[in-house]
N, C-alpha and C positions, 0 to 999 in steps of 0.2 A: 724480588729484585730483577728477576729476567723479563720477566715482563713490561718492567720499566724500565729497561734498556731495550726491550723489543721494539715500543714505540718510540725511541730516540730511533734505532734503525728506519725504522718503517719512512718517520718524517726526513730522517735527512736523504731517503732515495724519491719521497714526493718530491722535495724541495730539490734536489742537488744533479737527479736525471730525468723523472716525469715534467718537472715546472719545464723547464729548456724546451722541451724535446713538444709538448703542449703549445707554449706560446707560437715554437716557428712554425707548425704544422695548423694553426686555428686562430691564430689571433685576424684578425682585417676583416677585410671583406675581399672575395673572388672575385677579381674584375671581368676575367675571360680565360678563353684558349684560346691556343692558335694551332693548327698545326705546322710544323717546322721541315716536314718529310713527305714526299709525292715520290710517284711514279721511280721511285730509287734515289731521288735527289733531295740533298737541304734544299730549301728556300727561305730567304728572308723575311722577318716577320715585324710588319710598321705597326707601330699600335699609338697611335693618340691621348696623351695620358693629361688630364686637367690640372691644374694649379691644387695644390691639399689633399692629391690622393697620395703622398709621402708618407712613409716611407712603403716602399714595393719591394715586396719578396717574390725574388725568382723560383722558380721552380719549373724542373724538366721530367718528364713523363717519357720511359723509353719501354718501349713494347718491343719483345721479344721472344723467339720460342724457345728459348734458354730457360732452366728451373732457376741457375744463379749466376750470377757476375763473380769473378775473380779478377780482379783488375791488377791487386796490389798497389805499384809505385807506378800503375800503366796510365791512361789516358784512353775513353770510352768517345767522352764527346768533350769539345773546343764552343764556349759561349761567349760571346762580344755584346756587348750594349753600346749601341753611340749616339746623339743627339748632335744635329748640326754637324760638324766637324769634329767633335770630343770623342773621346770614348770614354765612356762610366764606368764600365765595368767589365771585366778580363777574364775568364774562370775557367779551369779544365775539371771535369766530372769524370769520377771513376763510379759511382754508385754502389761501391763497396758497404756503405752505412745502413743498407737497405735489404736486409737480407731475407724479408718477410716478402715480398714483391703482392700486387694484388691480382687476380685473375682477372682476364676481359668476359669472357663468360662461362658459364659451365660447359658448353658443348666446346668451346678451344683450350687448348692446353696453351697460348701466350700469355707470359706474364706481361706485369707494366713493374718496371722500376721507378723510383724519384727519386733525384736529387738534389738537395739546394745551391742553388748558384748564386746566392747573396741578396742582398738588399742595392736599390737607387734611390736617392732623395729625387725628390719632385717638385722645386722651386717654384716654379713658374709652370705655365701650360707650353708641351712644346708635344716633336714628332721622335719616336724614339726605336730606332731599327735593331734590333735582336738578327743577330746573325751565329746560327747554329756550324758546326762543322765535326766528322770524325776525327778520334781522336789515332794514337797507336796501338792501341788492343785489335788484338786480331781474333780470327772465327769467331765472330760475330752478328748475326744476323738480324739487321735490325728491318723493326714492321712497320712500325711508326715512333715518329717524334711530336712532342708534345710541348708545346710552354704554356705553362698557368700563372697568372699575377694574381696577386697579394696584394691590395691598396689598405694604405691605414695599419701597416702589420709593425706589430709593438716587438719591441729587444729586450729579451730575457734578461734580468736585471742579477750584474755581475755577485752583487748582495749578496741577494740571495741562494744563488747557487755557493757560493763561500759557508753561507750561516747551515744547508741542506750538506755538505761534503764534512762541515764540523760535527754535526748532528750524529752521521753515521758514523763517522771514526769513536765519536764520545760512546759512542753505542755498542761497537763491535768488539771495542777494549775491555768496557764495561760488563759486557755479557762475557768475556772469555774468562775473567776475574770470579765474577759471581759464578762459573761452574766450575772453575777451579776450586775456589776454597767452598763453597758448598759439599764438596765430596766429601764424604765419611770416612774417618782415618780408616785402616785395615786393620784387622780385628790382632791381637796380638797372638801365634804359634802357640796353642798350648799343650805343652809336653807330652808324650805319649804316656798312658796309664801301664802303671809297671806290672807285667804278667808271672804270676804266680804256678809254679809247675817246678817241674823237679829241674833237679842242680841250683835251685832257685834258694837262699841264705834267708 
């Protein structure tokens, strides 16, 4: 029985944090980089997106000589999307979810952080300016900034992370039940054997 509740665990952490965490990090196709950061400065970043490469996932790339970000409830970096006159999309990035960072190379000790800054629908062909900025987190040393698009990046289907979160719970109740009463009662006290010697009837 533990082992058939092992694999209810198992599947509801594929289904309920791996599927998620999969689709927003692999689904689409990479359209580009850009870099966001020069000479100590943001700079805005145009990029030309065609008609059907909907839906685009943002994602920021922060290289730093820092081993980890602690942001909390702070604000690291400030991301804008606007087209024409609009703005699509508003996002402040603490990179708190990221605690794994990737190295740039073995001979530098700079990490790169990512974090996601959401999704833009892509109706039509148009021009669509990304404008980066600092957020309030302070000593912080930043080396470079980065934005990478997502064309075509699918939404982790709310389904299934519900059917993957019921999986585990059914799992973890189940397993704690099956080692409960699996246990062997405790063997009953038995008496001490009665010693024979003097003043002894």
């Amino acid at each position: 029985m533990r082992r058939f509740f092992l694999l209810f665990i198992l599947a509801g952490v594929a289904l309920g944090l791996f599927y998620p965490w999969a689709v927003r990090n692999f689904s689409g196709e990479e359209l580009g980089t850009w870099h966001a950061y020069q000479d100590g400065r943001f700079k805005p970043v145009t990029v030309s997106l065609k008609a059907g490469t909907g839906p685009v996932r943002i994602f920021v790339d922060l290289t730093t000589a820092a081993d980890r970000i602690i942001a909390f409830d702070r604000t690291v970096l400030t991301l804008t999307a606007a087209t024409g006159n609009r703005t699509v999309l508003a996002e402040r990035l603490s990179f708190s979810g990221n605690p794994t960072p990737r190295e740039q190379s073995p001979q530098l000790t700079d990490k790169i952080f990512r974090d996601e800054a959401g999704l833009i629908e892509v109706e039509e062909a148009s021009t669509y300016v990304f404008t980066l900025g600092p957020g309030d987190a302070d000593n912080l040393q930043i080396k470079a900034v980065d934005l990478v698009l997502r064309g075509g990046a699918a939404v982790p289907d709310a389904r299934v992370r519900q059917v993957g979160f019921g999986s585990l719970a059914f799992g973890v109740i189940g397993l704690v039940l099956a080692i409960r009463f699996s246990r062997r009662p405790d063997k009953p006290e038995t008496p001490p054997k009665p010693r024979w010697g003097r003043g002894d009837v």
